[in-house]
Gaussian input, Z-matrix of N, CA and C with variables (Angstrom, degrees):
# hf/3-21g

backbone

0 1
 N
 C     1     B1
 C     2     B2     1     A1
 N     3     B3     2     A2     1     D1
 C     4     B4     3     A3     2     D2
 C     5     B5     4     A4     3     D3
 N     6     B6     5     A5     4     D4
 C     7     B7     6     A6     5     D5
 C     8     B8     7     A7     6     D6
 N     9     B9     8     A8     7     D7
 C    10    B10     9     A9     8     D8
 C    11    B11    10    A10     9     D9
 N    12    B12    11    A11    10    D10
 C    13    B13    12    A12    11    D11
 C    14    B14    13    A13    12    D12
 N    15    B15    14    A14    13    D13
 C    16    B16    15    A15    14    D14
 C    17    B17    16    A16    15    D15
 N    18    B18    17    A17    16    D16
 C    19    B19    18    A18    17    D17
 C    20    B20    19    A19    18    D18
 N    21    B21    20    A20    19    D19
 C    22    B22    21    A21    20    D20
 C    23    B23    22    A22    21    D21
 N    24    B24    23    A23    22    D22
 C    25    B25    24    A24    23    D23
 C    26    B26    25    A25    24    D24
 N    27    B27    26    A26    25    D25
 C    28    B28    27    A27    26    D26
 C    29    B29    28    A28    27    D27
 N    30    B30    29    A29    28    D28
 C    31    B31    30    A30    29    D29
 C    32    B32    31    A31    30    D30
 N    33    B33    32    A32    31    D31
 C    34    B34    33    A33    32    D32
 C    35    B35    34    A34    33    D33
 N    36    B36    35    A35    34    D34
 C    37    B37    36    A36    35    D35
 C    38    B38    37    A37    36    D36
 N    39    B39    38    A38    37    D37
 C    40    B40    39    A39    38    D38
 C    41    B41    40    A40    39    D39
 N    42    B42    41    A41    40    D40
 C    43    B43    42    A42    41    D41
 C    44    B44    43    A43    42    D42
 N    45    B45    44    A44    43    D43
 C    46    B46    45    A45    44    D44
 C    47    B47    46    A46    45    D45
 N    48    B48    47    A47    46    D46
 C    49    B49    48    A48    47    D47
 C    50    B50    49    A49    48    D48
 N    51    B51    50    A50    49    D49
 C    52    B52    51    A51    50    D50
 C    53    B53    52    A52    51    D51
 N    54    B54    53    A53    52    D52
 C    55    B55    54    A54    53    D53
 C    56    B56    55    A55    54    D54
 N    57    B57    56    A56    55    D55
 C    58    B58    57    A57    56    D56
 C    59    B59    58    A58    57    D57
 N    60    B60    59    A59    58    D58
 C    61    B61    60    A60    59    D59
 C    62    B62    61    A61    60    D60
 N    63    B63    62    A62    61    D61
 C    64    B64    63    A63    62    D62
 C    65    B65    64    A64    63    D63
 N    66    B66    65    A65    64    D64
 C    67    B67    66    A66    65    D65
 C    68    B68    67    A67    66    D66
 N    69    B69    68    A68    67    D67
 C    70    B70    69    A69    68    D68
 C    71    B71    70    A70    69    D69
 N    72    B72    71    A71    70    D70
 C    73    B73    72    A72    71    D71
 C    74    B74    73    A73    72    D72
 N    75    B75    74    A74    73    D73
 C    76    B76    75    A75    74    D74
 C    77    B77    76    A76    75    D75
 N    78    B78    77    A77    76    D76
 C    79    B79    78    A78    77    D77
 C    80    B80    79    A79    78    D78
 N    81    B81    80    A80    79    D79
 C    82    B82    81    A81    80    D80
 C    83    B83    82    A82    81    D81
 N    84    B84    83    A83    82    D82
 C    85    B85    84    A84    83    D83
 C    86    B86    85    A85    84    D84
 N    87    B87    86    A86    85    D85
 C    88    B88    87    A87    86    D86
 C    89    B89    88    A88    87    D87
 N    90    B90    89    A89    88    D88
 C    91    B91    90    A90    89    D89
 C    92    B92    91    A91    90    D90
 N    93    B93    92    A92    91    D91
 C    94    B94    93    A93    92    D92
 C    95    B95    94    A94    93    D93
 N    96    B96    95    A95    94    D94
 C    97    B97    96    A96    95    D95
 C    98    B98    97    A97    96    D96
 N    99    B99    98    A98    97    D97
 C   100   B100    99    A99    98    D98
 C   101   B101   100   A100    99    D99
 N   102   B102   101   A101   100   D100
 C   103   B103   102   A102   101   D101
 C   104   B104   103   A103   102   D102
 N   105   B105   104   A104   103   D103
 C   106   B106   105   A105   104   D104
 C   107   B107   106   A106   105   D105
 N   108   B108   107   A107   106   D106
 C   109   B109   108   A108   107   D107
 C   110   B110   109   A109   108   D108
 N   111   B111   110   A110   109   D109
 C   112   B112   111   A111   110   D110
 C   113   B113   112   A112   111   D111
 N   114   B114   113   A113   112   D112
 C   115   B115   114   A114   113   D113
 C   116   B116   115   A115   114   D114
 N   117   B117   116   A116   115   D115
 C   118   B118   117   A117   116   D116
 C   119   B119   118   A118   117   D117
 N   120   B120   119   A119   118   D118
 C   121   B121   120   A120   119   D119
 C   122   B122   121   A121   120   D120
 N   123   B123   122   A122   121   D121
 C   124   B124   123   A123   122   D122
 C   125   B125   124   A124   123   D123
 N   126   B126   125   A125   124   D124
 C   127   B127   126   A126   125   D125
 C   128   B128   127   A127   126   D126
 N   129   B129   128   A128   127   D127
 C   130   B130   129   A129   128   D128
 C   131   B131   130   A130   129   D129
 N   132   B132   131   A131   130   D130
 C   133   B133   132   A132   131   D131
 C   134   B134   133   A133   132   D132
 N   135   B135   134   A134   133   D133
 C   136   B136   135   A135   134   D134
 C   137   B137   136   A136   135   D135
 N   138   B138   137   A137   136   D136
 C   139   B139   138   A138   137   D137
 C   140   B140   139   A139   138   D138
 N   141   B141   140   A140   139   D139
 C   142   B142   141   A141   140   D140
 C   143   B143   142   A142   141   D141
 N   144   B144   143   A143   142   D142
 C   145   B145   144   A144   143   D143
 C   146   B146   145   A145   144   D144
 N   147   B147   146   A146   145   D145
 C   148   B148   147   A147   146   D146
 C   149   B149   148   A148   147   D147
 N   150   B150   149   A149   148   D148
 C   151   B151   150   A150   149   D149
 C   152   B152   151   A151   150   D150
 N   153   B153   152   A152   151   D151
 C   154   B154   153   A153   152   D152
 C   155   B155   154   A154   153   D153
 N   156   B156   155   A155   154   D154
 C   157   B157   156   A156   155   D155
 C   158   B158   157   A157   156   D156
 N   159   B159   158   A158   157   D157
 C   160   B160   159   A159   158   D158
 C   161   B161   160   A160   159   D159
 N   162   B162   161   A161   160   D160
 C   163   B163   162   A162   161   D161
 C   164   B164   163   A163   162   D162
 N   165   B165   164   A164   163   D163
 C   166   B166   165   A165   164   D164
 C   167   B167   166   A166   165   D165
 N   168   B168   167   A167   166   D166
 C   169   B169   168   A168   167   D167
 C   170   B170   169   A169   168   D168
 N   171   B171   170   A170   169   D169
 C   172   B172   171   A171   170   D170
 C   173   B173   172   A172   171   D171
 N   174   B174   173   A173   172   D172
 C   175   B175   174   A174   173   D173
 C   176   B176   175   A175   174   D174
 N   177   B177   176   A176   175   D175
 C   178   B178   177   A177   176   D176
 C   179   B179   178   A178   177   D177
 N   180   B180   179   A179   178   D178
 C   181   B181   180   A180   179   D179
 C   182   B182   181   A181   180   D180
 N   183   B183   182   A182   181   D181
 C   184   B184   183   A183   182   D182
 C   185   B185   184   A184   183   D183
 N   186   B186   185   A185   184   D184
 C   187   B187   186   A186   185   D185
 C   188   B188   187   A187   186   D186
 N   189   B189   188   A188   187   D187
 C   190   B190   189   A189   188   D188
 C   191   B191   190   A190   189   D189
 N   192   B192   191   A191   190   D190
 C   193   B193   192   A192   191   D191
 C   194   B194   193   A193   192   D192
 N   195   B195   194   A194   193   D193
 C   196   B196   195   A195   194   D194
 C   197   B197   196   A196   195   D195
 N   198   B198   197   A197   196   D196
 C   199   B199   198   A198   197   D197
 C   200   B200   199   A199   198   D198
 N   201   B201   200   A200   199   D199
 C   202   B202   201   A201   200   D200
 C   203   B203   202   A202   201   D201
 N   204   B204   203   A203   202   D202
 C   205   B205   204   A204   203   D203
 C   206   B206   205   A205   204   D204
 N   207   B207   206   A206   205   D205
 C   208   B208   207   A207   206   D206
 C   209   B209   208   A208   207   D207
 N   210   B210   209   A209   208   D208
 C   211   B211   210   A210   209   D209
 C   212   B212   211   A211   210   D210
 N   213   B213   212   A212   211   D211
 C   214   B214   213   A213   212   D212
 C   215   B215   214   A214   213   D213
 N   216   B216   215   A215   214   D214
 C   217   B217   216   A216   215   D215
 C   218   B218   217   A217   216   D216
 N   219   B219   218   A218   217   D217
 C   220   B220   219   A219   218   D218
 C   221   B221   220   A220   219   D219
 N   222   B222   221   A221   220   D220
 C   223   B223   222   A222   221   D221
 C   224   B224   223   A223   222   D222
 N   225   B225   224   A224   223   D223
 C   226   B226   225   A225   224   D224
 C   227   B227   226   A226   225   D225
 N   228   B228   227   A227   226   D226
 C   229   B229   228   A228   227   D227
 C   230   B230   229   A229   228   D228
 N   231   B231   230   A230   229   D229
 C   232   B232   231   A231   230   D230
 C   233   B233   232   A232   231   D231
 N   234   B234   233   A233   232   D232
 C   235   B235   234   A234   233   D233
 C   236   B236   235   A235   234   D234
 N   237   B237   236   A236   235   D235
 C   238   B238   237   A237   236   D236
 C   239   B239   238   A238   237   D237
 N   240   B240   239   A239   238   D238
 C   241   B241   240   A240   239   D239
 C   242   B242   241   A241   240   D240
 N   243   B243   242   A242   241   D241
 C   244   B244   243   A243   242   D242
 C   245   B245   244   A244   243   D243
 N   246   B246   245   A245   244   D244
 C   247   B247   246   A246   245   D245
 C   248   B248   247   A247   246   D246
 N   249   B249   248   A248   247   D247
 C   250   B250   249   A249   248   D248
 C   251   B251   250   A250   249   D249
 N   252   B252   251   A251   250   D250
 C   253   B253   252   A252   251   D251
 C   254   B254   253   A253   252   D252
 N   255   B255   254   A254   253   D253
 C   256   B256   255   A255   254   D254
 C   257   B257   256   A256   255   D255
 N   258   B258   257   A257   256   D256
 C   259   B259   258   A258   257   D257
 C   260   B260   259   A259   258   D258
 N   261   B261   260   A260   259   D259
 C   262   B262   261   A261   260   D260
 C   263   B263   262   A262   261   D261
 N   264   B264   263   A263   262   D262
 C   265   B265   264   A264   263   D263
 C   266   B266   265   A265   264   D264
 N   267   B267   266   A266   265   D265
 C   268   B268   267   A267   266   D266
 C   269   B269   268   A268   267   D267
 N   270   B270   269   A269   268   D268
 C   271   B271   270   A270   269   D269
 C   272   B272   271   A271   270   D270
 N   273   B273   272   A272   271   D271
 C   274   B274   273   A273   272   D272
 C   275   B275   274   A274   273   D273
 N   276   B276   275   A275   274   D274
 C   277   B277   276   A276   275   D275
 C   278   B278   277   A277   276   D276
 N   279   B279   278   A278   277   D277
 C   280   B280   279   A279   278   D278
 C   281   B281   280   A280   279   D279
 N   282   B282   281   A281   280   D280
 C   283   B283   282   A282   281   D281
 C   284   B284   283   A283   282   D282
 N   285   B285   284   A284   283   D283
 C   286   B286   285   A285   284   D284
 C   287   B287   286   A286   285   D285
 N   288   B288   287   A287   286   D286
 C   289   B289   288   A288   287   D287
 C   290   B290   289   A289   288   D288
 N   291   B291   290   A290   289   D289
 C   292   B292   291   A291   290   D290
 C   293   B293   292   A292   291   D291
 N   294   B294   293   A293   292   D292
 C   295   B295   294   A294   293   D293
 C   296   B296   295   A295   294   D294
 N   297   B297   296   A296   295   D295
 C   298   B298   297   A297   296   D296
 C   299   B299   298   A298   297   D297
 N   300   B300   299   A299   298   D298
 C   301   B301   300   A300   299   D299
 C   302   B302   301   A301   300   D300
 N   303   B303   302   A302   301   D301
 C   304   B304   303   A303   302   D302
 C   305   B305   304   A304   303   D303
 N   306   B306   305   A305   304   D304
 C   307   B307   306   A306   305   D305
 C   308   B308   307   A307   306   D306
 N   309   B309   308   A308   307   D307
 C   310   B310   309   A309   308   D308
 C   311   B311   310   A310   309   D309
 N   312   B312   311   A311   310   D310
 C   313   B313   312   A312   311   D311
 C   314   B314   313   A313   312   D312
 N   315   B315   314   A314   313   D313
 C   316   B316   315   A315   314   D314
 C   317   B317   316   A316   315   D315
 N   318   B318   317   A317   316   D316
 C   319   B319   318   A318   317   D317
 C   320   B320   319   A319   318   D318
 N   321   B321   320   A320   319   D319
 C   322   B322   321   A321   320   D320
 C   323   B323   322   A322   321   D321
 N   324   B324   323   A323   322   D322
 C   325   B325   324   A324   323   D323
 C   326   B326   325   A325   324   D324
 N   327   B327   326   A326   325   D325
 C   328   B328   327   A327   326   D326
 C   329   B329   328   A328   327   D327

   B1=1.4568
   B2=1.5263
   B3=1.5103
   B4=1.4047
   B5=1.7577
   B6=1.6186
   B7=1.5827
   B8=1.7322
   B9=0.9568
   B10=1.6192
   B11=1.6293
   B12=1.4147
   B13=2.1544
   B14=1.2113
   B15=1.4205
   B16=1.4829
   B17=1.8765
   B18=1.8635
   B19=1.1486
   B20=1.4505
   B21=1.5727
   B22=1.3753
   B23=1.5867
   B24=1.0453
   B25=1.4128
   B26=1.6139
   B27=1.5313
   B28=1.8497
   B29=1.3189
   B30=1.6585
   B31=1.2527
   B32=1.7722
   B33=1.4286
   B34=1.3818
   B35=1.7805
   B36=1.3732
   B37=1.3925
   B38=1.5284
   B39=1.4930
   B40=1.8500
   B41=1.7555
   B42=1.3329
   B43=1.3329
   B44=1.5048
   B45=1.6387
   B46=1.7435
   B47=1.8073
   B48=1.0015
   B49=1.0997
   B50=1.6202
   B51=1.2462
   B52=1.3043
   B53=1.8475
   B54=1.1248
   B55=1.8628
   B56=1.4606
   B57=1.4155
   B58=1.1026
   B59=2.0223
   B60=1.4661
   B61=2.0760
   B62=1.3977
   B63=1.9433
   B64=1.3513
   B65=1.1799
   B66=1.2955
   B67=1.6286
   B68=2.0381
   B69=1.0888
   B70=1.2275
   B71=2.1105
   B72=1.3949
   B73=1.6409
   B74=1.6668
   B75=1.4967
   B76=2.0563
   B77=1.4821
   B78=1.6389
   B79=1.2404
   B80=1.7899
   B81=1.6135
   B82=1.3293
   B83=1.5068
   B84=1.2560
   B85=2.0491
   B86=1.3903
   B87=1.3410
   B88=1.4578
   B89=1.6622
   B90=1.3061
   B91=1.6621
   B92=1.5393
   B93=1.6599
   B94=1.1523
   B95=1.2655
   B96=1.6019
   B97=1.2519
   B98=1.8056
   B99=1.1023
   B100=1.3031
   B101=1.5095
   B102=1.6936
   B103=1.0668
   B104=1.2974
   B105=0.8862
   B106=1.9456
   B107=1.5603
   B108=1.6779
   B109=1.2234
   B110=1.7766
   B111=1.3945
   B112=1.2678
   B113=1.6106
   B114=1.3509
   B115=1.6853
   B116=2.1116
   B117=1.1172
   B118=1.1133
   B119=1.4409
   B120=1.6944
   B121=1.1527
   B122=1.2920
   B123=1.4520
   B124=1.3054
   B125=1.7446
   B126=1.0030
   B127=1.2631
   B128=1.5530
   B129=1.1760
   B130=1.5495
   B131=1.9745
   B132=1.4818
   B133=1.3481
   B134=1.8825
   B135=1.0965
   B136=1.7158
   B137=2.0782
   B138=1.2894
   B139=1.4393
   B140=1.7806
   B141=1.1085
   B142=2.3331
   B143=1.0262
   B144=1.7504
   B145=1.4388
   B146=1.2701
   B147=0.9471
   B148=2.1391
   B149=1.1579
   B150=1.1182
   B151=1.7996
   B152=1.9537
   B153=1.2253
   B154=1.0605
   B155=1.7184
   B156=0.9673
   B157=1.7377
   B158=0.8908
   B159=0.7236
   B160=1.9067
   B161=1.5551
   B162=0.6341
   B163=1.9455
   B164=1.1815
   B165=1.4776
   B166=1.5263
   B167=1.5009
   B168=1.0315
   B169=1.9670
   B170=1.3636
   B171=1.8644
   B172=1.2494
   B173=1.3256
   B174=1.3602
   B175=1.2575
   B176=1.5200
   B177=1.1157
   B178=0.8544
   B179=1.6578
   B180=1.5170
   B181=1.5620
   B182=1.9789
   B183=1.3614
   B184=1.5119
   B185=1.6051
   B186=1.6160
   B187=1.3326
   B188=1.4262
   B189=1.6414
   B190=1.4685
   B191=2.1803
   B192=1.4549
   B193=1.5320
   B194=1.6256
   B195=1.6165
   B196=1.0790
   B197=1.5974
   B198=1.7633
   B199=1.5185
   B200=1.0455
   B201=1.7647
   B202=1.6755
   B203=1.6516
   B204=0.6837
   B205=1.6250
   B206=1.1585
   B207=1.5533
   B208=1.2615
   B209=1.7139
   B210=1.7608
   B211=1.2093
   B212=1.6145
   B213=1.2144
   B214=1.6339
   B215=1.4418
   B216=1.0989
   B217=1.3598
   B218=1.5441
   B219=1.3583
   B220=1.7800
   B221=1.9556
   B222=0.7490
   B223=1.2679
   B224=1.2985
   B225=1.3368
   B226=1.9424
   B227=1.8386
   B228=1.4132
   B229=1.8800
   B230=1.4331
   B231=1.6262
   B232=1.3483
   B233=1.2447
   B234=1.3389
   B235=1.4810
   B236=1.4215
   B237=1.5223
   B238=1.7345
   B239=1.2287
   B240=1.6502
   B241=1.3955
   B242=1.7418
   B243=1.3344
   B244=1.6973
   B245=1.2174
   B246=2.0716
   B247=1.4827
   B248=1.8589
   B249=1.4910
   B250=1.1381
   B251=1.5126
   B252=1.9699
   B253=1.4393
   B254=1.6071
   B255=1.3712
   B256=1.3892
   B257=1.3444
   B258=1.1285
   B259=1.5837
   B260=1.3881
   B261=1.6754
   B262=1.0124
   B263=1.6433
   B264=1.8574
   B265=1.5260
   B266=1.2484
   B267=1.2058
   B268=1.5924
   B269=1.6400
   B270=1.8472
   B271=1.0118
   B272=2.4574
   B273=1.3336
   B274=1.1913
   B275=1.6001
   B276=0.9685
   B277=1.5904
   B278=1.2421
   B279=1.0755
   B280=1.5398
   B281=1.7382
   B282=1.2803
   B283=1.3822
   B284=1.3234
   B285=1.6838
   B286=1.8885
   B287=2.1047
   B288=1.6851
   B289=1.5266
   B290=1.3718
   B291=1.7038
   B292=1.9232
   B293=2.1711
   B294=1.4973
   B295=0.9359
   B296=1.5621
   B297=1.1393
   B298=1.7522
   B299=1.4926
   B300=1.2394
   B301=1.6822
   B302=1.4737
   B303=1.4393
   B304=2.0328
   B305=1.7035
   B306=1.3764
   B307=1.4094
   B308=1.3530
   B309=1.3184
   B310=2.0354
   B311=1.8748
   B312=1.6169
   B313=1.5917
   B314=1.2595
   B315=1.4000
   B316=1.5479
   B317=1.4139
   B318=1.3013
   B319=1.7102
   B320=1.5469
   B321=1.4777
   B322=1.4210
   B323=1.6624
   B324=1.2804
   B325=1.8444
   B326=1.4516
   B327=1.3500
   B328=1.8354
   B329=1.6336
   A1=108.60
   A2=123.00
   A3=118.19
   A4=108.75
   A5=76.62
   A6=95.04
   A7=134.49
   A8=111.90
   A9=120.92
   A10=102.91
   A11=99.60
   A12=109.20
   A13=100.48
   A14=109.45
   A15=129.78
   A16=102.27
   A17=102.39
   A18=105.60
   A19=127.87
   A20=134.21
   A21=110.21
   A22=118.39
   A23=125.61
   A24=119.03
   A25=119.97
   A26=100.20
   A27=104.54
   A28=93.72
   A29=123.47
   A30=146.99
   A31=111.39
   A32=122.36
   A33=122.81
   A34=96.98
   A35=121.98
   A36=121.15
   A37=112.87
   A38=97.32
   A39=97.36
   A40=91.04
   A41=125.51
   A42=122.91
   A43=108.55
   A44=81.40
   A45=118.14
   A46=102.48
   A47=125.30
   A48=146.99
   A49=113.45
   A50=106.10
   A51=121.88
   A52=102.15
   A53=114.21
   A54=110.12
   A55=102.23
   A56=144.26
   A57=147.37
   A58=117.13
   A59=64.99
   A60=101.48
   A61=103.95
   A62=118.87
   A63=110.61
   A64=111.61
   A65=110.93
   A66=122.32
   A67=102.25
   A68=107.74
   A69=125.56
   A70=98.45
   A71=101.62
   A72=117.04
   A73=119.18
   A74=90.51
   A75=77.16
   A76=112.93
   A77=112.79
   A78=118.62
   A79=102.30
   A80=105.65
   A81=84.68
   A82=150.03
   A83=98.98
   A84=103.32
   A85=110.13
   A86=103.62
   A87=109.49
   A88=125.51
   A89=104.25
   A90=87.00
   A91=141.34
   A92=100.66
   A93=127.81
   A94=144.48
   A95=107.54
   A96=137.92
   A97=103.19
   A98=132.74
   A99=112.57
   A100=99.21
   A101=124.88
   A102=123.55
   A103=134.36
   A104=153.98
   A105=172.03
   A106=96.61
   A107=138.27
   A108=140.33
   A109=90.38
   A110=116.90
   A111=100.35
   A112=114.93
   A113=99.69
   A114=99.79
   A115=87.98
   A116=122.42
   A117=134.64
   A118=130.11
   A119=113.23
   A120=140.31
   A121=99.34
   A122=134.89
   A123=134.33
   A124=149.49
   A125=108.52
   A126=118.25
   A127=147.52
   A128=133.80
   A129=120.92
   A130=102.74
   A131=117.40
   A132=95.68
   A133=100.17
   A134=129.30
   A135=118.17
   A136=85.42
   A137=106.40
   A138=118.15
   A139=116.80
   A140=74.93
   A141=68.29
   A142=100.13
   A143=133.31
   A144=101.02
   A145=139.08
   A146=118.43
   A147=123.57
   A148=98.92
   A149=148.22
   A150=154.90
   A151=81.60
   A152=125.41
   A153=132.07
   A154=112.90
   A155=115.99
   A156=119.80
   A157=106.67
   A158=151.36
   A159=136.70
   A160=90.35
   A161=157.43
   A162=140.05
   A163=113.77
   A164=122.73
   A165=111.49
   A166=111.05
   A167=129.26
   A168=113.06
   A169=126.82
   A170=104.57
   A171=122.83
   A172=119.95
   A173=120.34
   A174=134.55
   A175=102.09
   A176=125.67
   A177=137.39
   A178=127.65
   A179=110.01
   A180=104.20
   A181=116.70
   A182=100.55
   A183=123.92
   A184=82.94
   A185=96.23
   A186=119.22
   A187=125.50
   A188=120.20
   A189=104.10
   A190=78.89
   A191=120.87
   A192=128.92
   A193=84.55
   A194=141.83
   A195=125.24
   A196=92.80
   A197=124.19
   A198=104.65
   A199=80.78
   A200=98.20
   A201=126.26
   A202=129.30
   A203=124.83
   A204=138.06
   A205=117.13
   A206=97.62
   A207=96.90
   A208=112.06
   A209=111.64
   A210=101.22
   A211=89.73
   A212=113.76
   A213=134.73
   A214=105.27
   A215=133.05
   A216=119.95
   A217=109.49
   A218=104.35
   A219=111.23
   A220=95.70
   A221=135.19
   A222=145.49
   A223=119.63
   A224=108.33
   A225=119.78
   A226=91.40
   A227=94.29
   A228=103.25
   A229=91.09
   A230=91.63
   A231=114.08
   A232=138.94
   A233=125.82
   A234=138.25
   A235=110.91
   A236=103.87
   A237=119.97
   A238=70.98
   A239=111.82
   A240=120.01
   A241=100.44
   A242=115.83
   A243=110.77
   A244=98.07
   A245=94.91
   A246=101.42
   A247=79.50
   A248=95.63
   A249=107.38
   A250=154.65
   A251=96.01
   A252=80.59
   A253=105.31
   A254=116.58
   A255=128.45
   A256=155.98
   A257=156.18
   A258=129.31
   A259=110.07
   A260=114.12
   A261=116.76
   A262=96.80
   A263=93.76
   A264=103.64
   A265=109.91
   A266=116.11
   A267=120.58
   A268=95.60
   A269=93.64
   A270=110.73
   A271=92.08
   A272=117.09
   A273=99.87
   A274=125.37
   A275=113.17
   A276=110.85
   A277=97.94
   A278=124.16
   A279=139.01
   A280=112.63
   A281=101.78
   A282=112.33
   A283=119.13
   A284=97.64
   A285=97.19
   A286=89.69
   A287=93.08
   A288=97.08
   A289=104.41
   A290=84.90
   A291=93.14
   A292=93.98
   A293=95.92
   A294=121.64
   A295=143.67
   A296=130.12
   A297=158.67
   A298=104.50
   A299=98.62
   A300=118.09
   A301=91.49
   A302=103.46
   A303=101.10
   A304=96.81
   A305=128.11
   A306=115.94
   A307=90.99
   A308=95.82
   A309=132.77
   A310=91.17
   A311=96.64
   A312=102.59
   A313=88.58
   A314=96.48
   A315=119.59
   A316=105.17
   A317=140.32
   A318=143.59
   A319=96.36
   A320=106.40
   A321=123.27
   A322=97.39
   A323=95.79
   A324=118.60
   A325=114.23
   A326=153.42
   A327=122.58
   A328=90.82
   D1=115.86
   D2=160.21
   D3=-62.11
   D4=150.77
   D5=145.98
   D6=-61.33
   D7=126.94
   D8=-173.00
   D9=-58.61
   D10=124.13
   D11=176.40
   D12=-42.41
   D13=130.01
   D14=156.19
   D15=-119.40
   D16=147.60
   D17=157.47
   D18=-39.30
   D19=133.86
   D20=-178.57
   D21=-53.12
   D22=-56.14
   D23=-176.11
   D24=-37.17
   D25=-38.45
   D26=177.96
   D27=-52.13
   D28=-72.13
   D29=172.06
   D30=-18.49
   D31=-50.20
   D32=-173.80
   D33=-75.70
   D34=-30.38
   D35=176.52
   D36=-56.18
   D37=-51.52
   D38=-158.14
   D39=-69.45
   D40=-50.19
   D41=160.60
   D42=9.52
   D43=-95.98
   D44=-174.83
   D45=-30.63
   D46=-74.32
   D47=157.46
   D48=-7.70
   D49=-79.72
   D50=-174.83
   D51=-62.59
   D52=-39.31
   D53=-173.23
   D54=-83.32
   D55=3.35
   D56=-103.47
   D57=-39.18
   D58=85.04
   D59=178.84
   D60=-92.77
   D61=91.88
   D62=172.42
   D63=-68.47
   D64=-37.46
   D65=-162.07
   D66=-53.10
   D67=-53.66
   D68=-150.57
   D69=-93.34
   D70=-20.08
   D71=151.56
   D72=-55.73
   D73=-54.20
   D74=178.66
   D75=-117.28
   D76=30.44
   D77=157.26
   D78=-86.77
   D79=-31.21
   D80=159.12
   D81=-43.80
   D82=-32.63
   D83=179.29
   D84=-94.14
   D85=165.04
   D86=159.70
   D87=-63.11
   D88=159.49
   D89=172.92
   D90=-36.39
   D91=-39.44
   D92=156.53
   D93=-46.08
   D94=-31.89
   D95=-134.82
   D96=-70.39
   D97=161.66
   D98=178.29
   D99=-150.77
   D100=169.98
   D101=149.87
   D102=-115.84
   D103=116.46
   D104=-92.35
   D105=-154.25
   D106=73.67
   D107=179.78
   D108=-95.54
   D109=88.44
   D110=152.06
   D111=83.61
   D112=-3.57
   D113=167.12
   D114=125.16
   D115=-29.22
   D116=-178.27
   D117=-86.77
   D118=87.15
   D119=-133.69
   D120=-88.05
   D121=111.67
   D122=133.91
   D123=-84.31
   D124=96.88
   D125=-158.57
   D126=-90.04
   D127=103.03
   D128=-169.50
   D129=104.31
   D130=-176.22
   D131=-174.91
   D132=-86.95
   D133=0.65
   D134=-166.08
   D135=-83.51
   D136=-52.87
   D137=171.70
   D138=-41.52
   D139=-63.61
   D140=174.94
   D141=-70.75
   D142=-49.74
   D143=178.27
   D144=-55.26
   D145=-26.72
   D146=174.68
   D147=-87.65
   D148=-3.55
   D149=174.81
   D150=-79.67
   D151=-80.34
   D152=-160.49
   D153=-63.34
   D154=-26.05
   D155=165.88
   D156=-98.73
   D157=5.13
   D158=158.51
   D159=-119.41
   D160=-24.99
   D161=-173.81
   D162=-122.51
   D163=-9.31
   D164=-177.14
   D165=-157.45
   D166=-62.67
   D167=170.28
   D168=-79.66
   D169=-14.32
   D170=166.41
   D171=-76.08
   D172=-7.92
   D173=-156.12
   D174=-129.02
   D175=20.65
   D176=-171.99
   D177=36.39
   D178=42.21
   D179=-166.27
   D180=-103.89
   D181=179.84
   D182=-152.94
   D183=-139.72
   D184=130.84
   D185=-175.39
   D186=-120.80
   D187=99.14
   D188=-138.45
   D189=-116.56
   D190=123.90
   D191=-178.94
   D192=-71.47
   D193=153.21
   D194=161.79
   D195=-131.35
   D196=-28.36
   D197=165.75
   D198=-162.29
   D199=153.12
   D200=-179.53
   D201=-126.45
   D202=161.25
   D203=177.67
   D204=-168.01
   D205=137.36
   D206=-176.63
   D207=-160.13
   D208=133.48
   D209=-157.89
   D210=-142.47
   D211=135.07
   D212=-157.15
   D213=30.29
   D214=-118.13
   D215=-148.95
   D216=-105.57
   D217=14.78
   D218=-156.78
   D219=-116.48
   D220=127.43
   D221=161.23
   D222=-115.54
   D223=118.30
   D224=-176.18
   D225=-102.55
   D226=145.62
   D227=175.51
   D228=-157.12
   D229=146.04
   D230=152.68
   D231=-107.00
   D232=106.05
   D233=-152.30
   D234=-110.28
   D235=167.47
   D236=-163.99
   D237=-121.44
   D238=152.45
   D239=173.48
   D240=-147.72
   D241=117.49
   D242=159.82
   D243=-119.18
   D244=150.53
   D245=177.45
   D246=-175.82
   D247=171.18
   D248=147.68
   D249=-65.85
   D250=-7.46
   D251=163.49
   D252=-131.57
   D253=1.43
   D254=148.17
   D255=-98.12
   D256=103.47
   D257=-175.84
   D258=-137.15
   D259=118.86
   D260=-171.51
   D261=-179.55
   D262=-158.68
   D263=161.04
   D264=-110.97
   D265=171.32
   D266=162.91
   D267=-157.79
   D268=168.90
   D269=-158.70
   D270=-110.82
   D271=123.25
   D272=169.65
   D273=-140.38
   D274=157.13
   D275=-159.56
   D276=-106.13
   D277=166.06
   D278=-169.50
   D279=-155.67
   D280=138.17
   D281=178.18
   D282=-145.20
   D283=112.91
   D284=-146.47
   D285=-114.58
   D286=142.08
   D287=177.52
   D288=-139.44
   D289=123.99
   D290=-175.52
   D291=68.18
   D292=-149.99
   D293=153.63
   D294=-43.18
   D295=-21.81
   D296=-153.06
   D297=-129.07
   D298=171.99
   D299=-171.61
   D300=-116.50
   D301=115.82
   D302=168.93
   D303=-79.50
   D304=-43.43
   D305=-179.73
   D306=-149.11
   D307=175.74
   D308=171.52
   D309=-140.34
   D310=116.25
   D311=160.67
   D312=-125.50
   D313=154.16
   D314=177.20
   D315=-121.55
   D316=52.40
   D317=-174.92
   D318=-22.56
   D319=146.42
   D320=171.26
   D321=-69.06
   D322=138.32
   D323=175.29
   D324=-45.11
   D325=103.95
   D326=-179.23
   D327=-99.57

């Protein structure tokens, strides 16, 4: 069974992620680019980087896409996540420009 199409940039993230490649994690976004864990905003590349060591390559996690959609520049997925300070699914949105990630939100669970 493949993995379900993601935009490449989603795709260069879970990458990043999975090799735990910081460098090549917040070469993913735009300058701008930020991550949205839950209401808890990380922003710019100093921002994704401590987003990504403390919650996700620091944390030792594995990034599993399990289904995607995606319609103009916004891609919603549902992901498997292990790590040390998570394990589960979550639901995350993506907002890709050009080439780059404008954000990663992760909406709080209801």
């Amino acid at each position: 069974m493949s993995a379900p199409a993601v935009p490449a940039p989603v795709q260069v993230l879970v990458d990043a992620i999975n090799a735990a490649d910081t460098e090549a994690f917040v070469a993913a976004f735009t300058p701008d680019g930020f991550v949205s864990d839950w209401g808890r905003v990380k922003s710019g590349p100093e921002g994704v980087r401590s987003w990504a060591l403390s919650d996700a390559i620091g944390a030792g996690a594995h990034m599993t896409v399990l289904s995607a959609e995606t319609d103009g520049d916004t891609a919603r997925i549902r992901f498997g996540w292990s790590s040390r300070v998570f394990n589960g699914e979550s639901d995350g949105i993506f907002v890709v420009e050009g080439d780059k990630l404008a954000s990663f939100t992760i909406p709080p669970a209801h």
